[in-house]
C-alpha positions in Angstrom: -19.4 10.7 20.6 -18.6 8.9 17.4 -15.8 8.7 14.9 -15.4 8.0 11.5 -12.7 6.3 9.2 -12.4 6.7 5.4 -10.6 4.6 3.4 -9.7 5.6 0.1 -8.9 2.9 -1.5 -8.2 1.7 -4.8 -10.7 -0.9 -5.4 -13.2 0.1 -3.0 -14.0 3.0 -0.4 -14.8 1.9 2.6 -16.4 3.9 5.4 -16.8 3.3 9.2 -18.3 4.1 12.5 -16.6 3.7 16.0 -17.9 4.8 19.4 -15.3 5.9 21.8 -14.8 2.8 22.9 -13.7 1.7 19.0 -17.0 -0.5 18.7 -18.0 -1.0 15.1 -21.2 0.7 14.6 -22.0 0.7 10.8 -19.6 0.3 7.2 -20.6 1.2 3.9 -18.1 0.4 0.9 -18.5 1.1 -2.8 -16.4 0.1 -5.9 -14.1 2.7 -7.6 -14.8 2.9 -12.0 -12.2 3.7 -13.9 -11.2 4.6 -17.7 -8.6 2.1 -18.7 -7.0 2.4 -22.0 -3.8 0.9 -22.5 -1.6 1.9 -20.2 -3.6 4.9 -18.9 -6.0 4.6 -16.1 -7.8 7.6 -14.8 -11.0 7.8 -12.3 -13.4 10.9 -12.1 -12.5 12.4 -8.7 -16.1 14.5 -8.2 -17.4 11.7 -8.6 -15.2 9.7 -6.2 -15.3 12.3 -3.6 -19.5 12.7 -3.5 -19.9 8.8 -3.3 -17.9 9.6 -0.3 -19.9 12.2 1.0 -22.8 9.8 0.5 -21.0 6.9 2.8 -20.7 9.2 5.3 -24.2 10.6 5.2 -25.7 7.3 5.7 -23.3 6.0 7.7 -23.6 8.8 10.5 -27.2 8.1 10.3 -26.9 4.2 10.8 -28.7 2.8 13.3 -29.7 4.2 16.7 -26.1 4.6 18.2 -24.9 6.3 15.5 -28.0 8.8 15.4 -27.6 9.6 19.1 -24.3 11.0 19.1 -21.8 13.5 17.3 -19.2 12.6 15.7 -16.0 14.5 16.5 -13.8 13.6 14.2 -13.4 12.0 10.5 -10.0 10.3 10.4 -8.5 9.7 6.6 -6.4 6.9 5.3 -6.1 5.3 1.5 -3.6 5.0 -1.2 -0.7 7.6 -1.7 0.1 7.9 -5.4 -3.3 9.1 -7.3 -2.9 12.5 -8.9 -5.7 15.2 -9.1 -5.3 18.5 -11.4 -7.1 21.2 -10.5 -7.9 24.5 -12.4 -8.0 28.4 -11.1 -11.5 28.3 -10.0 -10.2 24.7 -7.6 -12.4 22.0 -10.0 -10.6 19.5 -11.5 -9.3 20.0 -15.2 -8.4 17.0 -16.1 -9.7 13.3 -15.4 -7.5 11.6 -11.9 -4.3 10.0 -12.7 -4.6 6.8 -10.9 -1.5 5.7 -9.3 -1.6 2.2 -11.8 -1.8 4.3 -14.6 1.7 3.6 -16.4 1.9 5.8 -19.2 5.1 7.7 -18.1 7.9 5.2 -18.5 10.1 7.7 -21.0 9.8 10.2 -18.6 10.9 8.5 -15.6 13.9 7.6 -17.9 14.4 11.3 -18.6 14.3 12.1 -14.6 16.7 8.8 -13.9 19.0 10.8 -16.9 19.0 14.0 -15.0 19.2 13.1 -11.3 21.2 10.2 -9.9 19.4 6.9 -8.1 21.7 7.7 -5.0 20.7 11.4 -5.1 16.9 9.9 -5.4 17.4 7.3 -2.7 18.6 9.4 0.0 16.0 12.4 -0.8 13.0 10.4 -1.3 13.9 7.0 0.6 12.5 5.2 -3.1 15.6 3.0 -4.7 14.2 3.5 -8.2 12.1 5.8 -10.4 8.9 4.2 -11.6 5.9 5.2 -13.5 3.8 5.0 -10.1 5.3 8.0 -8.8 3.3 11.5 -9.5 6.1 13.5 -10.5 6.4 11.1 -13.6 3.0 12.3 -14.2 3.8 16.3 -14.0 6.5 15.7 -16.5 4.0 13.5 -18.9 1.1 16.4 -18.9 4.0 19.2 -19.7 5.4 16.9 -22.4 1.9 16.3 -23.6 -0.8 18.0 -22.7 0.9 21.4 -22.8 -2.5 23.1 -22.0 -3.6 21.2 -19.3 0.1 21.8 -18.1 -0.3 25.6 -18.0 -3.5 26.0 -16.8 -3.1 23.4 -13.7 -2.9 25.8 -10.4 -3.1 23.2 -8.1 -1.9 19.5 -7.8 -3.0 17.2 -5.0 -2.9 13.8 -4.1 -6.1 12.0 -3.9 -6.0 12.1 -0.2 -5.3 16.0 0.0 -8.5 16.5 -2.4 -10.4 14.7 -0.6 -9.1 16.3 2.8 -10.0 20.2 0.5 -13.6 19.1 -0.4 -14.2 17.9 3.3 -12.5 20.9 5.2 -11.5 23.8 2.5 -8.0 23.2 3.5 -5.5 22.1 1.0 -2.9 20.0 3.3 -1.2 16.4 2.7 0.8 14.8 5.5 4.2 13.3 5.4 3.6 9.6 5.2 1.3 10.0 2.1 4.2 12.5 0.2 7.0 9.7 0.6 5.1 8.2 -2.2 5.3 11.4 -4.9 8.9 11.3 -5.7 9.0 15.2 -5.1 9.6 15.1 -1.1 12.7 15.4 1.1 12.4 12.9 4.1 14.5 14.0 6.1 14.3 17.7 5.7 10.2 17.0 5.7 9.4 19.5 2.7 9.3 19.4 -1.1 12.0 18.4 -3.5 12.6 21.7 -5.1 15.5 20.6 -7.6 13.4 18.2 -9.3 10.2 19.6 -9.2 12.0 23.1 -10.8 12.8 20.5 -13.5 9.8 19.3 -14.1 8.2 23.0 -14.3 6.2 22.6 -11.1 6.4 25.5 -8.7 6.2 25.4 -4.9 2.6 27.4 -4.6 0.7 25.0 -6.8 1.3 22.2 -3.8 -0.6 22.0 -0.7 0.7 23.0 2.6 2.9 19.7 4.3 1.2 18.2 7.9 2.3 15.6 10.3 0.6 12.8 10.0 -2.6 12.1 11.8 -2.6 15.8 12.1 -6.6 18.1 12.3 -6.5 20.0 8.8 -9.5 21.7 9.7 -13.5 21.2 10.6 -16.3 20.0 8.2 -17.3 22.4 6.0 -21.1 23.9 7.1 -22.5 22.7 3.6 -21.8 19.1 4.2 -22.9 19.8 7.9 -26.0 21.0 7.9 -29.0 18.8 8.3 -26.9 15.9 8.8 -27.2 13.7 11.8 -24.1 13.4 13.9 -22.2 16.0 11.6 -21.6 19.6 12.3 -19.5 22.4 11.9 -17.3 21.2 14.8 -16.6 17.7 13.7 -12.6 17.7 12.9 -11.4 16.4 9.9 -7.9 14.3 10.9 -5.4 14.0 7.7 -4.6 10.7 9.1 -1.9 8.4 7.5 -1.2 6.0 4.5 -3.3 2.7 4.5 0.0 0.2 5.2 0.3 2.2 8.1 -3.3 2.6 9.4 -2.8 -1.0 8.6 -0.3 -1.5 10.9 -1.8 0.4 14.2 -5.1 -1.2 13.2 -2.7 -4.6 13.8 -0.9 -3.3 16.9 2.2 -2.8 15.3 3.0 0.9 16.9 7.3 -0.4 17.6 10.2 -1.7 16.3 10.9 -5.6 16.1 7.3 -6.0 15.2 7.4 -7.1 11.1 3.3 -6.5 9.2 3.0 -8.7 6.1 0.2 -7.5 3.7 -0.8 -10.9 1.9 -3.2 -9.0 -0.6 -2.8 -9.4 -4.2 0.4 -7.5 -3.6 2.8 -8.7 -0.9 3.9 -5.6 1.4 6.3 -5.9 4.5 6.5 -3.0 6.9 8.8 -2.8 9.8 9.4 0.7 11.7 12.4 2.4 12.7 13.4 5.4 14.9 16.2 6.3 12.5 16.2 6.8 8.5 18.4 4.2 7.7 20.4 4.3 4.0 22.4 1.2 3.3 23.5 -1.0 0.4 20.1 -2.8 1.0 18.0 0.2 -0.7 14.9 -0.9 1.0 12.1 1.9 0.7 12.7 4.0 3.6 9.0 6.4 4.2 8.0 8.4 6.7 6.0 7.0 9.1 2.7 7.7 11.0 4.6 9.0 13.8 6.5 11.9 14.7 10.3 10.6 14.4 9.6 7.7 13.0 10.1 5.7 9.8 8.7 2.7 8.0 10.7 0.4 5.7 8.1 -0.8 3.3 9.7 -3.5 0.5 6.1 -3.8 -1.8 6.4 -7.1 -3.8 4.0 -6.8 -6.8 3.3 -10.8 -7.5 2.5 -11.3 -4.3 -1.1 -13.0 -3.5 -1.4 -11.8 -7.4 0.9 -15.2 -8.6 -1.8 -17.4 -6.9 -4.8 -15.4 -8.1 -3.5 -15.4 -12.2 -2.3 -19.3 -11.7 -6.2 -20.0 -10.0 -7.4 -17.9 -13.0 -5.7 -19.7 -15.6 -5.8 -23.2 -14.7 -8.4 -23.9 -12.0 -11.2 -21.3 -12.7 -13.8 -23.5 -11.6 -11.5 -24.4 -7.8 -12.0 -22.2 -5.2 -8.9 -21.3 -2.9 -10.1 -22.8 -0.1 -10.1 -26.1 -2.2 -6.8 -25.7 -3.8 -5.5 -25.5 0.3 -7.9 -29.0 1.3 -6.3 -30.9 -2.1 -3.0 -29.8 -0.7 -3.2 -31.2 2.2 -4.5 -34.5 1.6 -0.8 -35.1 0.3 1.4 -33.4 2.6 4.8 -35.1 1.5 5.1 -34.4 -2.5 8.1 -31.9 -3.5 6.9 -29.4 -5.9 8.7 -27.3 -8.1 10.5 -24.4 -7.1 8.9 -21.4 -8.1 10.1 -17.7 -8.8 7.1 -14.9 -8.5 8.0 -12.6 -10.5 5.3 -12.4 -12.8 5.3 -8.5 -13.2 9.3 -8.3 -12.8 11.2 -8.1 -9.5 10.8 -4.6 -6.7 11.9 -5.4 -3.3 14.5 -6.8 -2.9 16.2 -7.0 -5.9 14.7 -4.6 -8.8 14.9 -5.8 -11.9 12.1 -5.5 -14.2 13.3 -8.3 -16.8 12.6 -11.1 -14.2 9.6 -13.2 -15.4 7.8 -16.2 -13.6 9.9 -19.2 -13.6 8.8 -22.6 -12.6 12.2 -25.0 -12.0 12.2 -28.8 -11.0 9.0 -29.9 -13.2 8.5 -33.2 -13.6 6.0 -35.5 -14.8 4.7 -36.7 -11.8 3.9 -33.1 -10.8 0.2 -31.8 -11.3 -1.8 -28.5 -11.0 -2.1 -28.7 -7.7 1.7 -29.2 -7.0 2.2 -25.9 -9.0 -0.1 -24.4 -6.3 1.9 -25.2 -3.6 5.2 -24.3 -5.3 3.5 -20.7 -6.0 2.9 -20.8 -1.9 6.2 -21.4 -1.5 7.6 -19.4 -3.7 5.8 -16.3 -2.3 7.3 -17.6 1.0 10.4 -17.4 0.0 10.0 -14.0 -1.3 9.2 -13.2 2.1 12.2 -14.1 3.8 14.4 -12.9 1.1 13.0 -9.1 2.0 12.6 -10.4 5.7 17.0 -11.3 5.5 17.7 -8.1 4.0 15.9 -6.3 7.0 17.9 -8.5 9.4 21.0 -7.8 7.8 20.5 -4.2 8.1 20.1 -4.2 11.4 16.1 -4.2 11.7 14.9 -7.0 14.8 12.2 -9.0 13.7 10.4 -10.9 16.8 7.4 -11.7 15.1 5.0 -10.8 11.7 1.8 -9.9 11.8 -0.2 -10.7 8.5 -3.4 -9.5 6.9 -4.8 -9.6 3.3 -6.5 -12.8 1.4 -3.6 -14.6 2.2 -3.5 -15.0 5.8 -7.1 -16.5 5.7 -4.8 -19.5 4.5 -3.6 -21.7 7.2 -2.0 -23.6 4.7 -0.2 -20.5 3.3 0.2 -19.0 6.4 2.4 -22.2 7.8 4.4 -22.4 4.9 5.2 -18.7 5.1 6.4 -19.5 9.1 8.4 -22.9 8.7 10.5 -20.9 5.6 11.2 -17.7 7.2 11.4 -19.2 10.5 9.4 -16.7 12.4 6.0 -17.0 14.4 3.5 -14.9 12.7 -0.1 -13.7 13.9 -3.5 -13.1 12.4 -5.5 -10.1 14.1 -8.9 -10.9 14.5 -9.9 -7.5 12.5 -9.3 -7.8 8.8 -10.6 -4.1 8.1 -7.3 -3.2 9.4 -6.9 0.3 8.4 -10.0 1.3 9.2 -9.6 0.5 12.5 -5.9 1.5 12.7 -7.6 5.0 11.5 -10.6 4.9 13.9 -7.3 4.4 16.5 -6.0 7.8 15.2 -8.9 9.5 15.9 -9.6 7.9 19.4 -6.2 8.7 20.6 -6.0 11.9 19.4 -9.8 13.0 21.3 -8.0 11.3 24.1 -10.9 8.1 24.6 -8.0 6.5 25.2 -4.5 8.1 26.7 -2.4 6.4 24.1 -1.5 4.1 21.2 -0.5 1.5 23.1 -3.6 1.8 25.3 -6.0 1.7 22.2 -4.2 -1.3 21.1 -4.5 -3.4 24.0 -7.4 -2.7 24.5 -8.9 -3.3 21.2 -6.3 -5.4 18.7 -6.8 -9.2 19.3 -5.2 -11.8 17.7 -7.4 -14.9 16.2 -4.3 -17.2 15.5 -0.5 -18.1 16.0 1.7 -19.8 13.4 4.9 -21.2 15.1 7.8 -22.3 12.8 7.8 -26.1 12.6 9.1 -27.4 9.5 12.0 -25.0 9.2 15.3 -26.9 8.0 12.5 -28.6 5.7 12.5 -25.7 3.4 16.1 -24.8 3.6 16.9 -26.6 0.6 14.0 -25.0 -1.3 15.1 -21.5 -0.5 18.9 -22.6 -1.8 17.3 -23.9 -4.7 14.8 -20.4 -5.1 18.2 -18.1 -4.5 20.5 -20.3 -6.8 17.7 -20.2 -9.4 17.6 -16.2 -9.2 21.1 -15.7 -9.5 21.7 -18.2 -12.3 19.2 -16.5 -14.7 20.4 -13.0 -14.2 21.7 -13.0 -18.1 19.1 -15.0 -19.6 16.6 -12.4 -18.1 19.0 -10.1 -20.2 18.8 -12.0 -22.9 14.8 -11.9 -22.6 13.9 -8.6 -22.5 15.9 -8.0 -25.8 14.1 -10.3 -27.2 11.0 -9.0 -26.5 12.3 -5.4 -27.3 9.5 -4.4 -30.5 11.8 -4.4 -33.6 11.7 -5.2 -37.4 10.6 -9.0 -36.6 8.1 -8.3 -34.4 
């Protein structure tokens, strides 16, 4: 008996298969097109569903393992925010809203007008109102697209459509509806106040499941003639990536800290208790039942490194930039602030910009580098001391993404937040962490914690060496912060469009 994870990502869909001991078999991935324009992007969701139903096709039919066995389950996981409209007859009437599409800025100000941050905070467990969220998009297609507005019977997340055109069932689960701005998370049901503002009623959503709950079976269209895949193979709802993410890592309790070190730098730490403090770290439901997961999501994360590379060594690979680095292991570089697309966790202010502080002429590009490392490190312990102070234990991180194939990196981020962090040796952690889901819940393996051991190595450990090194720097990168909170002001009026511009 085989399994198979999905991930439904936003750059590309990746598909795998396990055996019941979680033994990679076969994984397919294909890139996601979209329609950019502006400040809109949009996808075709037929489209991204059937190169999904292709994956899994020839994946179920890879190789001679594969071919010799059922497989019992197919176990979701993906991005949250990514909005589908569909019509009477259940076909979509509109193109996907993808959750970077950023077109409804006004009308989060019009929600933010109407219903308080506090009121928003403690409902949904987001501190702030941002374009990403889909009921910013309901509110843009009544105020725009008033036809498209009326005639919409159903709207789904990307995952729920997906979970529809595999099963016939239209279900989400908890963990992906933190992210929609339209779901109580404590109360584990939908937001009617703001929802009723927004013109949405309760029977155009789909029906609410626990995470890694079974929605249903594989419909007998998508069955038939297929190797491995029948009517009886289970379609499991699954969880959110970060979190697949983190069971795929072995981080299934509290203490344990994941650090995402993609192009966007994510921490997530889970808790047994919603916790609502002064802090206003993002607070979701987690994958599961009782639980919670803080999840601060720092948008210049690995992305700070990847536009500096871009910009001023496009012809340097990464893995040079680290080896020029370390010939010189004793130059100070500048202090650097990443905030290249504004400030979320911890501190949420969209005028901060990149700032570089401490140039001087003896620094070069690859100085800049290492203050962008550093930078991002301190970033990381700013979210990491606001967890602390809020009572989260942190006994170690575990970090995936581009970034922790850096040892360089991955030291620096260590010595600075002085914590030992680990690498797994799997970096298609959600997959796995998904293909866990589905393991535990056939019962190949009595438990999480089981599945884990028993398949969740770890390739390498960073211990905290250089720690009072860097206190200076993180002074410098907090004093820095706090010192530019009114030119940042004075910045974003300037930018403001006006006569002059």
């Amino acid at each position: 008996m085989n399994i198979i994870s999905i991930d439904l990502g936003t750059t590309n869909i990746k598909v795998s298969v396990y055996d019941q001991k979680l033994h990679l078999i076969a994984t397919l991935s294909e890139t996601v097109q979209y329609y950019r324009n502006g400040n809109f992007v949009e996808f075709d969701s037929d489209r991204y569903f059937h190169s999904i139903e292709d994956m899994i096709r020839k994946a179920a039919g890879t190789g001679k393992d594969a071919n010799a066995e059922d497989v019992v389950q197919i176990i979701l996981t993906g991005q949250a925010e990514s909005l589908i409209l569909l019509g009477q007859d259940r076909q979509p009437i509109h193109p996907a809203i993808s959750w970077m599409d950023m077109r409804s800025g006004k009308e989060c100000a019009q929600l933010s007008g109407h219903f308080p941050a506090d009121l928003c905070y403690r409902t949904t467990g987001q501190p702030e109102l941002i374009p990403t969220w889909p009921i910013t998009k309901m509110l843009w297609m009544r105020e725009h697209k008033p036809e498209v507005f009326r005639n919409t019977a159903h709207y789904l997340l990307l995952k729920d459509y997906i979970i529809f055109r595999l099963c016939g069932r239209m279900a989400g689960d908890y963990s992906i509806y933190s992210f929609s701005h339209y779901f109580d998370i404590i109360r584990k049901c939908y937001w009617e106040d703001i929802l009723s503002f927004c013109g949405v009623n309760l029977s155009q959503l789909p029906e609410l499941l626990p995470p890694c709950s079974i929605a249903g079976t594989l419909l007998p269209g998508l069955a038939h003639g297929n190797a491995g895949l029948t009517s009886d193979t289970k379609i499991n709802v699954g969880t959110l990536d970060h979190f697949a993410g983190m069971i795929g890592t072995g981080n299934i309790q509290e203490g344990l800290v994941s650090e995402s070190a993609g192009t966007v730098l994510s921490i997530a730490a889970m808790v047994r208790e919603p916790l609502f403090d002064d802090s206003r770290l993002p607070l979701n439901c987690g994958p599961f039942p009782g639980t919670y997961v803080l999840l601060p999501v720092c948008e210049s994360g690995g992305f700070s490194l990847e536009w500096y590379r871009n910009t001023f060594l496009k012809d340097v690979s990464f893995s040079q930039i680290n080896q020029m680095i370390e010939t010189r292991p004793d130059k100070v570089p500048p202090v650097f602030l990443p905030y290249l697309t504004g400030v979320n966790s911890p501190d949420f202010n969209e005028n901060a910009s990149g700032v570089f502080f401490g140039l001087h002429a003896s620094h070069d590009q690859y100085d800049l580098a290492l203050a962008i490392m550093e930078g991002v490190a301190c970033l990381l312990k700013k979210n990491l001391d606001y967890m602390i102070r809020s009572g989260i234990p942190v006994s170690k991180i575990i970090s995936t993404g581009g970034g922790a194939k850096s040892p360089l990196w991955t030291q620096i981020k260590s010595d600075i937040t002085g914590q030992v962090i680990e690498v797994p040796e799997n970096e298609e952690a959600p997959c796995l962490g998904a293909a866990i889901i589905g393991a535990v819940s056939e019962g190949f393996f009595p438990s999480y914690e089981d599945a884990v051991k028993e398949c969740v190595s770890i390739k390498k450990r960073y211990e905290p060496s250089s720690h009072e090194k860097y206190e200076k720097t993180y002074e410098v990168f907090e004093n820095v912060y706090d010192a530019l909170a009114g030119a940042y002001r004075m910045d974003a009026v300037r930018r403001e469009p006006g006569p002059n511009h």
